[in-house]
PDB file of N, CA, C and O in Angstrom:
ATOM      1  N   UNK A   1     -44.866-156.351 -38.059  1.00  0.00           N
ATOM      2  CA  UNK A   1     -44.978-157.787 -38.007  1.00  0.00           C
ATOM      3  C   UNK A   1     -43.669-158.466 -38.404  1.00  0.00           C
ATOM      4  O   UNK A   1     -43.338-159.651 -38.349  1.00  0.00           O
ATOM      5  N   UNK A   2     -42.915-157.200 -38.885  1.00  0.00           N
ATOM      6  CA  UNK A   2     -41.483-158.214 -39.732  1.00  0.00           C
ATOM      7  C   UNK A   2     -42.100-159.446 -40.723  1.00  0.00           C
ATOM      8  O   UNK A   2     -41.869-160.627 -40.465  1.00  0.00           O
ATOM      9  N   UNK A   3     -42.758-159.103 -41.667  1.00  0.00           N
ATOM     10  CA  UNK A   3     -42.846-160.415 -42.623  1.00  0.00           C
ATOM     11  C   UNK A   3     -42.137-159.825 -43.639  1.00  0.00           C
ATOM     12  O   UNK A   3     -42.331-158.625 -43.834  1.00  0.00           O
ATOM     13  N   UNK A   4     -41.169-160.564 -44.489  1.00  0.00           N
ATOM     14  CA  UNK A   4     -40.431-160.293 -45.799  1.00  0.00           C
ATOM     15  C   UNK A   4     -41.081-160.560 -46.714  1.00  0.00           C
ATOM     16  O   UNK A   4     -40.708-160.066 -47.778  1.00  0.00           O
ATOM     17  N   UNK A   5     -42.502-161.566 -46.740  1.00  0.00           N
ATOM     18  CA  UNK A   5     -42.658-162.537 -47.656  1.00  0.00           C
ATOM     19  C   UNK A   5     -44.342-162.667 -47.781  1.00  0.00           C
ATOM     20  O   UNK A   5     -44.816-163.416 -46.926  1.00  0.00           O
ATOM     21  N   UNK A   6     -45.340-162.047 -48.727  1.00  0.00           N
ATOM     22  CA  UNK A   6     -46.298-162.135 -48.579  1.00  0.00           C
ATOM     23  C   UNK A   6     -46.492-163.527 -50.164  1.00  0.00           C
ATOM     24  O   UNK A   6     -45.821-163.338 -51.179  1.00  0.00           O
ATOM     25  N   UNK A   7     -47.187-164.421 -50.091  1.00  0.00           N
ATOM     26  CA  UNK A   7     -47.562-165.173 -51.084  1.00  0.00           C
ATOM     27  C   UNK A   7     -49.076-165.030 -51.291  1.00  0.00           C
ATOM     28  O   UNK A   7     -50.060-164.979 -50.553  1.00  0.00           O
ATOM     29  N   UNK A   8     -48.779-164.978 -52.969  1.00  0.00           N
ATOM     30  CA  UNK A   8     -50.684-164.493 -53.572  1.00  0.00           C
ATOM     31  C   UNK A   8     -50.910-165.252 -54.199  1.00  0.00           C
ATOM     32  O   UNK A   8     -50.278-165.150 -55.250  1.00  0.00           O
ATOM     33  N   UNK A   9     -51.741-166.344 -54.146  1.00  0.00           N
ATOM     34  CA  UNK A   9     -52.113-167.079 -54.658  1.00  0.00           C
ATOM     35  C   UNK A   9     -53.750-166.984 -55.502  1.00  0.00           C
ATOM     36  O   UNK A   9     -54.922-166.888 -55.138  1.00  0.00           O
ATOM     37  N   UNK A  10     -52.824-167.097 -57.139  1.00  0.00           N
ATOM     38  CA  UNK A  10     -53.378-166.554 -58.237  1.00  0.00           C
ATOM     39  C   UNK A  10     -53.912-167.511 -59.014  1.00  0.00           C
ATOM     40  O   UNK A  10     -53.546-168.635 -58.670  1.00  0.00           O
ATOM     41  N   UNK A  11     -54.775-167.479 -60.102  1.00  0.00           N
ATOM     42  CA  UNK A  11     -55.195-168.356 -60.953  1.00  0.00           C
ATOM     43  C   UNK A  11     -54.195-169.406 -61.495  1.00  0.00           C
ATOM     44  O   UNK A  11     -54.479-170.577 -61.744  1.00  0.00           O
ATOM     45  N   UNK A  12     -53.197-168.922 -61.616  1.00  0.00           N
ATOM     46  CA  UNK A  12     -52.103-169.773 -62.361  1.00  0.00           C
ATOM     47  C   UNK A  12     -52.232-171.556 -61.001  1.00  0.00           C
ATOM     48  O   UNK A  12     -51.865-172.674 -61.363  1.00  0.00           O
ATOM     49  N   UNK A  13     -52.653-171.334 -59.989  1.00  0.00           N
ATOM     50  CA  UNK A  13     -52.428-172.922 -59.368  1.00  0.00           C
ATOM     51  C   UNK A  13     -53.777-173.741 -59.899  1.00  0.00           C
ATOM     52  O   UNK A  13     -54.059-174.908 -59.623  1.00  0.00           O
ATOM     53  N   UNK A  14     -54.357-173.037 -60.537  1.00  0.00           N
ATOM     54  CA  UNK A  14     -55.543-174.212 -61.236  1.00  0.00           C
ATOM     55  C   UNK A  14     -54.076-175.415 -62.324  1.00  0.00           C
ATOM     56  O   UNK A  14     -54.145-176.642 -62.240  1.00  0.00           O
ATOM     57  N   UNK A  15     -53.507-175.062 -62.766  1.00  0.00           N
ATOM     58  CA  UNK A  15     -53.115-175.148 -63.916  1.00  0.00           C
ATOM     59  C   UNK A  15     -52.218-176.148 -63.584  1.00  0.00           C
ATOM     60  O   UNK A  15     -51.873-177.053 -64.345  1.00  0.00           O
ATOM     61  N   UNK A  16     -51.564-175.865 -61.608  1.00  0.00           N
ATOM     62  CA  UNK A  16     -51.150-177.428 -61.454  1.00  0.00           C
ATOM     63  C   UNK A  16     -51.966-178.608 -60.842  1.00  0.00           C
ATOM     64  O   UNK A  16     -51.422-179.618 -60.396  1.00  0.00           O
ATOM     65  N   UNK A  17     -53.466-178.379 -60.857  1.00  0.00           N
ATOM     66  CA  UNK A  17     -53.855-179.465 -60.077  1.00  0.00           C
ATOM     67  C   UNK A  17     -54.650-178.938 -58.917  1.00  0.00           C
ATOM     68  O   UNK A  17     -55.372-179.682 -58.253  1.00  0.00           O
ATOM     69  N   UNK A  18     -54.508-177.543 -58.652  1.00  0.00           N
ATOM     70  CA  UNK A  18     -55.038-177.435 -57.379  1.00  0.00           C
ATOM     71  C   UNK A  18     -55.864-175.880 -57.605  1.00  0.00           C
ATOM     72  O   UNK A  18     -55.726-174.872 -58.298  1.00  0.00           O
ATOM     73  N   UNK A  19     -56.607-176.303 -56.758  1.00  0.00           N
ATOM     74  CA  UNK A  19     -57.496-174.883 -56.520  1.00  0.00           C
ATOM     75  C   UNK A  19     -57.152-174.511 -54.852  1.00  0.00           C
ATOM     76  O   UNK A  19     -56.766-175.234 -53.933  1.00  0.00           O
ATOM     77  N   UNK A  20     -57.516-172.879 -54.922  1.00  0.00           N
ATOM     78  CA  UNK A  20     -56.876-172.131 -53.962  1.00  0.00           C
ATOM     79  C   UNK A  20     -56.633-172.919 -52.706  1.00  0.00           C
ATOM     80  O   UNK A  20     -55.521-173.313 -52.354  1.00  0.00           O
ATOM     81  N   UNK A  21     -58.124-173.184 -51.846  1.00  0.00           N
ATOM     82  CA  UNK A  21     -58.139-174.101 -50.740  1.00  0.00           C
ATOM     83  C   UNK A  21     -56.973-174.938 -50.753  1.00  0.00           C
ATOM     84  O   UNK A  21     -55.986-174.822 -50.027  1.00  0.00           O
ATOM     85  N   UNK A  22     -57.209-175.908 -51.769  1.00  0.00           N
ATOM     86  CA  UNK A  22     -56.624-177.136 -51.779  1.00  0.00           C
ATOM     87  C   UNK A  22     -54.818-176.464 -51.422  1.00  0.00           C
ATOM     88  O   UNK A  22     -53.996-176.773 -50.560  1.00  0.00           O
ATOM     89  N   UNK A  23     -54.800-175.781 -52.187  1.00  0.00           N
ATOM     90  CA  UNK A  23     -53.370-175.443 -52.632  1.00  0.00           C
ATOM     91  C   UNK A  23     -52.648-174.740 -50.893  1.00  0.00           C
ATOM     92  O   UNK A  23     -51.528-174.909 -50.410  1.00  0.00           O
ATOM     93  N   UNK A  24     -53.830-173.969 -50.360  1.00  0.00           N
ATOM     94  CA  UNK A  24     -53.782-173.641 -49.166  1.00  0.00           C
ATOM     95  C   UNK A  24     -53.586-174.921 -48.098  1.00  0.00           C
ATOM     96  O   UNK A  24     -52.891-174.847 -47.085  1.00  0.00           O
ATOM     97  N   UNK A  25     -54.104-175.740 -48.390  1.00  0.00           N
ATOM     98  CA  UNK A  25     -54.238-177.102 -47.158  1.00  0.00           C
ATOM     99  C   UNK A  25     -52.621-177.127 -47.108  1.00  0.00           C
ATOM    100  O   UNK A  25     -51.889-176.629 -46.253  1.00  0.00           O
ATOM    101  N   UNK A  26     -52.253-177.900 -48.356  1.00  0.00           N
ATOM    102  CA  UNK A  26     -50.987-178.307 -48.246  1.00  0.00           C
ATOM    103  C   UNK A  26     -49.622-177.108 -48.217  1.00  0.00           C
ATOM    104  O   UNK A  26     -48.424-177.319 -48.404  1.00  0.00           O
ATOM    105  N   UNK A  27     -50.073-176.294 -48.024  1.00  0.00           N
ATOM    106  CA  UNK A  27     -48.815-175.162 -47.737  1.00  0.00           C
ATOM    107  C   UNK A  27     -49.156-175.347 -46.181  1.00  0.00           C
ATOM    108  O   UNK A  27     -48.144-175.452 -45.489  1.00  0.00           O
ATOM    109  N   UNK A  28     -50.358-175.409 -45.497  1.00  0.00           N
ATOM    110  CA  UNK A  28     -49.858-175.096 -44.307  1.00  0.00           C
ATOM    111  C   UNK A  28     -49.927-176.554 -43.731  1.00  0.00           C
ATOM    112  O   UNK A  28     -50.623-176.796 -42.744  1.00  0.00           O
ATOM    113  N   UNK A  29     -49.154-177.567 -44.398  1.00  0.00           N
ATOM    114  CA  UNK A  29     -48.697-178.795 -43.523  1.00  0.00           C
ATOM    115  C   UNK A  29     -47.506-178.814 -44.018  1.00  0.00           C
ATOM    116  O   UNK A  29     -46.990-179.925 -44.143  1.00  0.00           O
ATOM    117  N   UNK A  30     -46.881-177.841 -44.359  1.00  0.00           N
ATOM    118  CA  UNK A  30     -45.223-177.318 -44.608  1.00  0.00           C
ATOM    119  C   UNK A  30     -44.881-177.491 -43.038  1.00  0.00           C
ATOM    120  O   UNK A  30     -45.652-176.920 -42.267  1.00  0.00           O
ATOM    121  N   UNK A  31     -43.913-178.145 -42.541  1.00  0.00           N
ATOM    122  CA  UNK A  31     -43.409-177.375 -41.207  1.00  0.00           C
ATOM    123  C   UNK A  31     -42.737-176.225 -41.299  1.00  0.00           C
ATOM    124  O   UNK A  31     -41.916-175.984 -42.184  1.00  0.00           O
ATOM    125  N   UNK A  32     -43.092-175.368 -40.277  1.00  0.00           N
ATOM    126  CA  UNK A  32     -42.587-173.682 -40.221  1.00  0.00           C
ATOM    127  C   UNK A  32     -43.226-173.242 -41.172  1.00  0.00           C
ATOM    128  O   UNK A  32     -42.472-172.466 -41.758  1.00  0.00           O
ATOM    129  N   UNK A  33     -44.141-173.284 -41.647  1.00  0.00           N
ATOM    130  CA  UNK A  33     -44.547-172.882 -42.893  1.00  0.00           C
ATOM    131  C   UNK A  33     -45.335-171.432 -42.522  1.00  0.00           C
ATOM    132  O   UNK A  33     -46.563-171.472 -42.592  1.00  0.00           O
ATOM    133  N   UNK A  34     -44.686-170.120 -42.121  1.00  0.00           N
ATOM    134  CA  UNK A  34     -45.590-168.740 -41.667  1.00  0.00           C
ATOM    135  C   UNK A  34     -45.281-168.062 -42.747  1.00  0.00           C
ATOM    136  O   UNK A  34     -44.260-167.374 -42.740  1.00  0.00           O
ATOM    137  N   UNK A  35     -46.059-168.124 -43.816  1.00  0.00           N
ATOM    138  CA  UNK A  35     -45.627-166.793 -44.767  1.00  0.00           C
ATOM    139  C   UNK A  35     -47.206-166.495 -45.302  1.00  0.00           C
ATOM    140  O   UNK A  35     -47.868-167.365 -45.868  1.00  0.00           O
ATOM    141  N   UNK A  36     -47.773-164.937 -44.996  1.00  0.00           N
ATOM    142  CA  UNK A  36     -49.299-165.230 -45.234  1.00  0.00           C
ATOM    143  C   UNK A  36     -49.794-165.517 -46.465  1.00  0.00           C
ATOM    144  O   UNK A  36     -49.034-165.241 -47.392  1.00  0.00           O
ATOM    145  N   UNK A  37     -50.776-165.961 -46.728  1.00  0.00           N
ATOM    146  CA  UNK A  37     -51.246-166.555 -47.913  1.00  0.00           C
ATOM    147  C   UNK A  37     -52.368-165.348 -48.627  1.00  0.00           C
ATOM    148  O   UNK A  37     -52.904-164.707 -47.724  1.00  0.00           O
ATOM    149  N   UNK A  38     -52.594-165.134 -49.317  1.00  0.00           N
ATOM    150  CA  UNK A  38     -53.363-164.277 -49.483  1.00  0.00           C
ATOM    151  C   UNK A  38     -54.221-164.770 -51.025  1.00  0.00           C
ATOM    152  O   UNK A  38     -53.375-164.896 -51.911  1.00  0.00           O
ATOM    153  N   UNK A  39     -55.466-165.030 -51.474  1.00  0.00           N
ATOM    154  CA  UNK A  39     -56.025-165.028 -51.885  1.00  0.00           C
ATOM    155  C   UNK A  39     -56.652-164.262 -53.285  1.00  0.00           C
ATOM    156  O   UNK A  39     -57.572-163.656 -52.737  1.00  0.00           O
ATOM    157  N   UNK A  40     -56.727-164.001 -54.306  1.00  0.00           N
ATOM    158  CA  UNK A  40     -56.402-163.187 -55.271  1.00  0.00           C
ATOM    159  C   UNK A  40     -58.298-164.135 -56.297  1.00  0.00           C
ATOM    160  O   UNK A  40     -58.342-165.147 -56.996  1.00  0.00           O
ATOM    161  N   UNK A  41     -59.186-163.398 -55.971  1.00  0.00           N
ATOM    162  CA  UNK A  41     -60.485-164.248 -56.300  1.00  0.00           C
ATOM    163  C   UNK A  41     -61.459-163.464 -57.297  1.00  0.00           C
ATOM    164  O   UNK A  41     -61.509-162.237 -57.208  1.00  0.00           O
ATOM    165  N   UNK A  42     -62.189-164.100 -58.190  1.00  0.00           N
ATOM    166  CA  UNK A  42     -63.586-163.392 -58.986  1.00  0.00           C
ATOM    167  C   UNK A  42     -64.393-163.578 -57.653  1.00  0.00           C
ATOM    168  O   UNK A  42     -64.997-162.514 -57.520  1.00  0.00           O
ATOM    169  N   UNK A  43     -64.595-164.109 -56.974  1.00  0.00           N
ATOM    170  CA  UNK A  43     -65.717-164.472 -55.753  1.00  0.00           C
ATOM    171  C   UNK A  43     -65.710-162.870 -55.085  1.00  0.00           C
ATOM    172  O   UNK A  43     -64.861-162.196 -54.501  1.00  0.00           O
ATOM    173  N   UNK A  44     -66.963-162.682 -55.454  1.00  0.00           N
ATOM    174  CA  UNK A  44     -67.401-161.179 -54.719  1.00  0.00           C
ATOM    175  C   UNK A  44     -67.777-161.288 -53.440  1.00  0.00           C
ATOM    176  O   UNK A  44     -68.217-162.435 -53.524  1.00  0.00           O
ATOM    177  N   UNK A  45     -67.930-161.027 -52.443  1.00  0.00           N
ATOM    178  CA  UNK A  45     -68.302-160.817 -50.992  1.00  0.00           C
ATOM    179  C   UNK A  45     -67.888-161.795 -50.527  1.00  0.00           C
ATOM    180  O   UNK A  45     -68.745-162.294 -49.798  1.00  0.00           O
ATOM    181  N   UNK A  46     -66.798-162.481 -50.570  1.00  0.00           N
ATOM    182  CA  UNK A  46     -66.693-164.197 -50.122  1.00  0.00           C
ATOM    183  C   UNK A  46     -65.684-163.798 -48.804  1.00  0.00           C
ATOM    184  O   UNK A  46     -65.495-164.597 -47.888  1.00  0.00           O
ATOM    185  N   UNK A  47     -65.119-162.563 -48.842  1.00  0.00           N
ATOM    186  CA  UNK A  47     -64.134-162.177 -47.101  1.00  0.00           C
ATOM    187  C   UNK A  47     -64.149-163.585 -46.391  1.00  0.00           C
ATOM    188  O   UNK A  47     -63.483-164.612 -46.521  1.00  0.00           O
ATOM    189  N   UNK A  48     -65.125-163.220 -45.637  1.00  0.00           N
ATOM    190  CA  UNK A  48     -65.483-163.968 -44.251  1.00  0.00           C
ATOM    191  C   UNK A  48     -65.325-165.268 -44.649  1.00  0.00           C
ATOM    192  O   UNK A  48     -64.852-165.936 -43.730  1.00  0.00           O
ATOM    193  N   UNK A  49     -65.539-165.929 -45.693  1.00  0.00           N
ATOM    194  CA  UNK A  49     -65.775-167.612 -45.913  1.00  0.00           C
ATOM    195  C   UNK A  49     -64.215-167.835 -46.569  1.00  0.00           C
ATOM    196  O   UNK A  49     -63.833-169.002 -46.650  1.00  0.00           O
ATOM    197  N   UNK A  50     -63.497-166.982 -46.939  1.00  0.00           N
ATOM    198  CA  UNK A  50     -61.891-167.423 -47.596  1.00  0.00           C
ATOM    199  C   UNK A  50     -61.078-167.191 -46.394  1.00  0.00           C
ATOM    200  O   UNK A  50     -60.005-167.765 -46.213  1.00  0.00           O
ATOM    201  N   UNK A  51     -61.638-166.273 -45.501  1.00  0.00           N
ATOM    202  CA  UNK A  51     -60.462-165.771 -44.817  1.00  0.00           C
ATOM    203  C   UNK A  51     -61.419-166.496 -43.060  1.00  0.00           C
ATOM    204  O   UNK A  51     -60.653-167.093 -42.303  1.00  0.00           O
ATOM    205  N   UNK A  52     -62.498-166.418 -42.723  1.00  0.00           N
ATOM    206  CA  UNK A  52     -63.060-167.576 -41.360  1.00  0.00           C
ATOM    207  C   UNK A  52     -62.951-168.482 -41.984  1.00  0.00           C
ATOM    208  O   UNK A  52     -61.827-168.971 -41.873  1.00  0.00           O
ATOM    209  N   UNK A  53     -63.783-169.149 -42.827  1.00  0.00           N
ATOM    210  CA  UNK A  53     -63.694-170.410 -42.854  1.00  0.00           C
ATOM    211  C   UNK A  53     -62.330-171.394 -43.725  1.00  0.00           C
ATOM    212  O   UNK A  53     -62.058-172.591 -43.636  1.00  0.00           O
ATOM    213  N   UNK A  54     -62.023-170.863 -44.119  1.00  0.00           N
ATOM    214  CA  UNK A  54     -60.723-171.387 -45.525  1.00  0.00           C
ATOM    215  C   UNK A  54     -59.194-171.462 -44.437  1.00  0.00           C
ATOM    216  O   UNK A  54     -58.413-172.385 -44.206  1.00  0.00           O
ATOM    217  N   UNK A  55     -59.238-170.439 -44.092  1.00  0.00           N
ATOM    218  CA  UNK A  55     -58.031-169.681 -43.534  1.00  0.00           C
ATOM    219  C   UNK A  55     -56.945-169.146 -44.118  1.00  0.00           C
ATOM    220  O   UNK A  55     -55.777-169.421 -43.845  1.00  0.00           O
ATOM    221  N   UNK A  56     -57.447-168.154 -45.159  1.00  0.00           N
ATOM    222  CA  UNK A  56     -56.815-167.486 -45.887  1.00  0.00           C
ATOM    223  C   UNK A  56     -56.354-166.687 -44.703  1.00  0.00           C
ATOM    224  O   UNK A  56     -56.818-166.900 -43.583  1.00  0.00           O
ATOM    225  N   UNK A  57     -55.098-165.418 -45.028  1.00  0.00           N
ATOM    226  CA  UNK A  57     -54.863-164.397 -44.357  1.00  0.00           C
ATOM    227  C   UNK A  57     -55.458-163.321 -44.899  1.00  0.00           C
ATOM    228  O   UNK A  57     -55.807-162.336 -44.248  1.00  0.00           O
ATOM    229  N   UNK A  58     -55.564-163.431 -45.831  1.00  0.00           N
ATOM    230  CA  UNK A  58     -56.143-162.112 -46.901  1.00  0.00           C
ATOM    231  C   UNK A  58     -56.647-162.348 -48.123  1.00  0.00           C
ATOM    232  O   UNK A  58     -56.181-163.176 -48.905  1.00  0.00           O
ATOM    233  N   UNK A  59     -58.123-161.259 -48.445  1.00  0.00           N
ATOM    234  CA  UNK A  59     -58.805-161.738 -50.028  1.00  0.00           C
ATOM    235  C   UNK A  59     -58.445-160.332 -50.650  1.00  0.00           C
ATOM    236  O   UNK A  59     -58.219-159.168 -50.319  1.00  0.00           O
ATOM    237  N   UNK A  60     -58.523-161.081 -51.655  1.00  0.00           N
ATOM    238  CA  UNK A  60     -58.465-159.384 -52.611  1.00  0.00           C
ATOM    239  C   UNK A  60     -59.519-160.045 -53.815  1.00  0.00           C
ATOM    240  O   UNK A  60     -59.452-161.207 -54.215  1.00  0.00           O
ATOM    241  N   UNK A  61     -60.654-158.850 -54.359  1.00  0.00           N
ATOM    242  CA  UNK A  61     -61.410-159.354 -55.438  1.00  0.00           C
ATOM    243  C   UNK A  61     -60.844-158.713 -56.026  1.00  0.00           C
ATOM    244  O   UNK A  61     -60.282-157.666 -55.706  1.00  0.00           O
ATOM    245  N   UNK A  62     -60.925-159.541 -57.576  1.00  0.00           N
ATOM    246  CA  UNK A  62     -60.575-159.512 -59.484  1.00  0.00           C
ATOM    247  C   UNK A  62     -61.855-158.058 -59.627  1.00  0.00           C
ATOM    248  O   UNK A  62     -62.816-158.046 -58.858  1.00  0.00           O
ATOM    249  N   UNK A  63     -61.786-157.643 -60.020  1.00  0.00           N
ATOM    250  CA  UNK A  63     -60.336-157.164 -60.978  1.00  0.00           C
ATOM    251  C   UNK A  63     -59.709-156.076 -59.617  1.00  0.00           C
ATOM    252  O   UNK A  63     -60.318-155.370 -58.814  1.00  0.00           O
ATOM    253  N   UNK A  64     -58.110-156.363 -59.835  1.00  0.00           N
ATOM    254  CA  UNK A  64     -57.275-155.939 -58.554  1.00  0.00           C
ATOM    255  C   UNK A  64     -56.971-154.275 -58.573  1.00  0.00           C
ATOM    256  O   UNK A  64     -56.711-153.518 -59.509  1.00  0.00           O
ATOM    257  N   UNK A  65     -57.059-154.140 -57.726  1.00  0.00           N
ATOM    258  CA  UNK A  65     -57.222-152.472 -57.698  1.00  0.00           C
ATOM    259  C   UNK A  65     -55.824-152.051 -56.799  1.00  0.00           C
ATOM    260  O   UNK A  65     -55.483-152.810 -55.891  1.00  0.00           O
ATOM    261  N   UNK A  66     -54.928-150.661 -57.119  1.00  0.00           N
ATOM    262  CA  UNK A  66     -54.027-150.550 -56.477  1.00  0.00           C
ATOM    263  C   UNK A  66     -54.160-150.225 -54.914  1.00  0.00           C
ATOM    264  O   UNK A  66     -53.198-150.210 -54.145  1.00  0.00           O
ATOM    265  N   UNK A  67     -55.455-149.972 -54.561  1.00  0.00           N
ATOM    266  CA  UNK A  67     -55.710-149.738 -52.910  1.00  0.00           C
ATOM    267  C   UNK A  67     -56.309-151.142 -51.872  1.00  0.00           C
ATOM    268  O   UNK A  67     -56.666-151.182 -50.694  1.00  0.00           O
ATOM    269  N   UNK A  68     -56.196-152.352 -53.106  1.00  0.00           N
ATOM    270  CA  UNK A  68     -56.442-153.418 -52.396  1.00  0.00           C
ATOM    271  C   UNK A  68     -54.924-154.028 -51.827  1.00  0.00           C
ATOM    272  O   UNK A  68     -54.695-154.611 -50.768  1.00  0.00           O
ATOM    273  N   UNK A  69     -53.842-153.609 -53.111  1.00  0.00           N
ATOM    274  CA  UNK A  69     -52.773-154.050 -52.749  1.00  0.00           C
ATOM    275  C   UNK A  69     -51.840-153.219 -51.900  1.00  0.00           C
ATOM    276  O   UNK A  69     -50.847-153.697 -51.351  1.00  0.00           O
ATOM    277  N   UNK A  70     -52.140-152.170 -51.831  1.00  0.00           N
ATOM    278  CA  UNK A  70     -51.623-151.548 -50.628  1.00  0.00           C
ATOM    279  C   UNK A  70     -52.496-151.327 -48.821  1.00  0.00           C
ATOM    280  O   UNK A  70     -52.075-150.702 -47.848  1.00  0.00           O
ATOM    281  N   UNK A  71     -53.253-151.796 -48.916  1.00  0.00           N
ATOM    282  CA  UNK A  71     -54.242-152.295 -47.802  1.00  0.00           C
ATOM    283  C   UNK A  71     -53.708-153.578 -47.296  1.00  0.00           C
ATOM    284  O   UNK A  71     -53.770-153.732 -46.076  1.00  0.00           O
ATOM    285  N   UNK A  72     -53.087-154.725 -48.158  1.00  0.00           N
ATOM    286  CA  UNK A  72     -52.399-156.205 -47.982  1.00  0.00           C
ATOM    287  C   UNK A  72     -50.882-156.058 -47.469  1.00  0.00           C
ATOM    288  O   UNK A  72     -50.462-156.596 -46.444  1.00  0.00           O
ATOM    289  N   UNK A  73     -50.028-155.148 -48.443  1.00  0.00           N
ATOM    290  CA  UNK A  73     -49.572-154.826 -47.695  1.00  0.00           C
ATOM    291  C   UNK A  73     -48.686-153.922 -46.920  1.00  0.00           C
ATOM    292  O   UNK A  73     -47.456-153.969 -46.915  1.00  0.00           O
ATOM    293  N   UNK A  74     -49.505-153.020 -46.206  1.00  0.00           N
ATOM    294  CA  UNK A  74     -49.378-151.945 -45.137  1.00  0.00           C
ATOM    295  C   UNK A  74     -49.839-152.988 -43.588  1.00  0.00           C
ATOM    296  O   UNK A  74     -49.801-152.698 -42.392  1.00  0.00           O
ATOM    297  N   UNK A  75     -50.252-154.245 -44.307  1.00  0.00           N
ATOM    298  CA  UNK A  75     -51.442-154.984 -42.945  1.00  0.00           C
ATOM    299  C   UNK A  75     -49.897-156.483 -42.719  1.00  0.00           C
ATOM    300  O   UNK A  75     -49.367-157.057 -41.768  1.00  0.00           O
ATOM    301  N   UNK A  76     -49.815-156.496 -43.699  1.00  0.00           N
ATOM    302  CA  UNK A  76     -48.017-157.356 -43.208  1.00  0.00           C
ATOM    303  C   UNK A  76     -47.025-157.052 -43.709  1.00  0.00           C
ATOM    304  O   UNK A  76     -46.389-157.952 -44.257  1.00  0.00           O
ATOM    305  N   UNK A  77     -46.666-156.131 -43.722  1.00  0.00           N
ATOM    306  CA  UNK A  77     -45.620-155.316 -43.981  1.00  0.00           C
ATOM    307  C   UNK A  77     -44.882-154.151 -42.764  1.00  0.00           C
ATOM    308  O   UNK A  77     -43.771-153.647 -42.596  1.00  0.00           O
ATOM    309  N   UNK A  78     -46.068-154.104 -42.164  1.00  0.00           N
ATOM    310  CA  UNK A  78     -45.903-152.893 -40.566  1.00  0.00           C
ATOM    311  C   UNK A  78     -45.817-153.049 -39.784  1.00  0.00           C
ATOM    312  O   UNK A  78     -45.736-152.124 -38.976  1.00  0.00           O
TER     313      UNK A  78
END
């Protein structure tokens, strides 16, 4: 895919004001803004609703496991 640049968006954006979504809206009204976003959540089975409906690129559930982060990325990284 040639991406250099995966962004994980972690608990720490409560802390400015924004929760994931939100924080997601306004990254992608960046112009050029392609760097995937990826999701980092306590929300158990939530896939399909962060990543169809949200438009995350990628979820990973808490507590983070080293085969979630190499599953993220081997998937934009290859």
């Amino acid at each position: 895919m040639g991406i250099s640049t995966i962004l994980f968006l972690l608990i720490i954006s409560i802390k400015f004001g924004f929760n994931g979504p939100e924080l997601l809206e306004n990254l992608r009204k960046i112009e050029n803004f392609n760097i995937p976003v990826v999701i980092h959540t306590i929300s158990k089975g939530e896939r399909k609703h962060f990543i169809d409906d949200l438009g995350f690129d990628e979820y990973i559930e808490k507590p983070i496991r080293y085969e979630d982060i190499e599953r993220v990325l081997k998937k934009f990284l290859s």
